[in-house]
Phi, psi and omega in degrees: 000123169297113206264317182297331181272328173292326197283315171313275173356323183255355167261353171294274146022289200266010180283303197294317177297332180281300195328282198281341169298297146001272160324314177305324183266354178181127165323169190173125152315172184283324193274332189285327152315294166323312211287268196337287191304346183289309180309287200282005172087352153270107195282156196210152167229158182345279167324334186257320155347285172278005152253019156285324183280341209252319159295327181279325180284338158306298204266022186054031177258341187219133185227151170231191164201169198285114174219106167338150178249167166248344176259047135145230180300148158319101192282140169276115179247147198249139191231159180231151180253183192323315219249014187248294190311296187312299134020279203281338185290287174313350166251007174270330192287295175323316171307337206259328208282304165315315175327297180277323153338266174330314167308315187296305183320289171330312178254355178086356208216158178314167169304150172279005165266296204306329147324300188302000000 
């Protein structure tokens, strides 16, 4: 079993949810978006990068603009709208939902909600 080709696979899978989890807390550039996911170790490259934004913004989860650089071209900054929040609300719910599967699956055991 490729363990590194399932895990590339399940960082596909959750990029649109970090993308917009991003975005929710502060406008951001393509490279500055690159930076974060780097940070948190899901490495993402350009090519893969720009057509998720370019598909979230086709579906109104995202809008950008144009902001002078002072270090070279004009940056594109992607900023998300009400309907990227809303979105985003529903996939933090999906998130909590997989979370507690999978928790469940592991263990053997009731939901971790289902607990509190």
């Amino acid at each position: 079993m490729n363990v590194d080709n399932i895990k590339a696979q399940m960082r596909k899978g959750i990029l649109e949810y970090c993308i917009l989890s991003i975005l929710s807390r502060n406008d951001a550039y393509a490279s500055g978006i690159i930076a974060e996911l780097k940070e948190a170790e899901m490495i993402v490259v350009e090519g893969t990068l720009y057509p998720i934004l370019s598909r979230q913004k086709n579906q109104g989860l995202l809008t950008y603009r144009w902001e002078e650089s002072k270090q070279g071209p004009p940056r594109k900054y992607y900023s998300i709208t009400d309907a990227g929040r809303q979105c985003l609300e529903q996939l933090d719910e999906v998130w909590a939902e997989l979370v507690d599967q999978i928790h469940r699956i592991r263990s053997g055991s009731e939901s971790i909600y289902q607990s509190l």
